[in-house]
N, C-alpha and C positions, 0 to 999 in steps of 0.2 A: 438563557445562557447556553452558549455552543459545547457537548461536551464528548469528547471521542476518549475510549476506554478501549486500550488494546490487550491486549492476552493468546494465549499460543505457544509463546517462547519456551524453550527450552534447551535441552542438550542433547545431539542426533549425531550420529557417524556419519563419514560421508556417503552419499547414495542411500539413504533415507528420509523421511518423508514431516512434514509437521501442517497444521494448518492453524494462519493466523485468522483473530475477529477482531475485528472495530466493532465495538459497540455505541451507536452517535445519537446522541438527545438535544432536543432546543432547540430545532428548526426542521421545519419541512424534508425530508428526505428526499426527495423523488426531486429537488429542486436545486440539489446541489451535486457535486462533483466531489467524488472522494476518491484519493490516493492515498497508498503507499511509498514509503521512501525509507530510507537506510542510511546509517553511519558506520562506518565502520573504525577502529581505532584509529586513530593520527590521519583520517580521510574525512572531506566534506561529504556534507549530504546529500543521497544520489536521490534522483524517480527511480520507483521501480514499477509502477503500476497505477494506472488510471481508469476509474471508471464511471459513467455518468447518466444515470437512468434516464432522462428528459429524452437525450438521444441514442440512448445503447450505443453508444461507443466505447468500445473498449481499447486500450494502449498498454503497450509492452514497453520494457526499457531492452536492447538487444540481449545483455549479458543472461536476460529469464526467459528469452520467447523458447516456446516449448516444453519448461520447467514449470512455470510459476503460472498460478490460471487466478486470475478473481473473479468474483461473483456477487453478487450483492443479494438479502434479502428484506426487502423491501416492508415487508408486513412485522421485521424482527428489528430494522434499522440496523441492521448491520451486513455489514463487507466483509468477506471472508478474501486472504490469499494464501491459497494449497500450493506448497512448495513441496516439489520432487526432485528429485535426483539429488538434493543438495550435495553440495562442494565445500571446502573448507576458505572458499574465498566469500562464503554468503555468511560468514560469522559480520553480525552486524545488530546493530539497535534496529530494529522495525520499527517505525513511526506511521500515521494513520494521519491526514489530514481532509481538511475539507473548505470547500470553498464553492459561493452561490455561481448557478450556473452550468455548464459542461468544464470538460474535460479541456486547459486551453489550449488549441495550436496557433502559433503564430505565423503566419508568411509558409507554414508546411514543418515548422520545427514543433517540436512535441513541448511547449514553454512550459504546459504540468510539469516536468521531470525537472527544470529550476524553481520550483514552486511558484512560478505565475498563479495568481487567483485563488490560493491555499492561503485560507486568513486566518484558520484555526487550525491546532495540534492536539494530538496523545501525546503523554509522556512516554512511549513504547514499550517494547519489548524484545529481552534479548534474545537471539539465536546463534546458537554457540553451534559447530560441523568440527568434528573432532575428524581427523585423518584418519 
């Protein structure tokens, strides 16, 4: 059974720092594609991060390039995303999914960031940017 287990969340002023983990059990690691994504109140849920060992490709959503880095390790099963500089518009649920395969692009669109190919979820984790 597919299981991602996120943590990290918590409560940070803006222009502060936090780092999230997915921790992901019950299938091959190295063989799948794990993202991040966000909700934020009364807003659907966004990509914010893709990344896929098979092929080391790594994906940004624009609103993080710069800010937000992940990582994966491999030997821990788990995904880490270090967010900097937070802003009070990144208060949101962190969610962690995962899906066989890369990272997907279709036709040049980043289809990971609508959850193309992400067939399992974490229940997340919140991250609250106080002003």
């Amino acid at each position: 059974e597919v299981q991602l287990v996120e943590s990290g969340g918590g409560l940070v002023k803006a222009g502060g720092f936090l780092r999230l983990s997915c921790a992901a059990s019950g299938f091959t690691f190295d063989d799948y594609a794990i993202g991040w994504y966000r909700q934020a109140p009364g807003k659907a849920r966004e990509g914010v991060s893709c990344i896929s060992s098979s092929d080391d490709n790594i994906y940004y959503a624009d609103f993080v390039k710069g800010r937000f880095t992940i990582s994966s390790d491999n030997a821990m099963n788990t995904v880490y995303l270090q967010m900097n500089n937070l802003k009070p518009e990144d208060t949101a649920v962190y969610y962690c999914a995962a899906g066989p395969g890369t990272c997907p692009v279709v036709d040049g669109t980043d289809a990971w960031a609508y959850y193309y190919g992400m067939s399992s979820w974490g229940k997340g984790t919140l991250v609250t940017v106080s002003s």
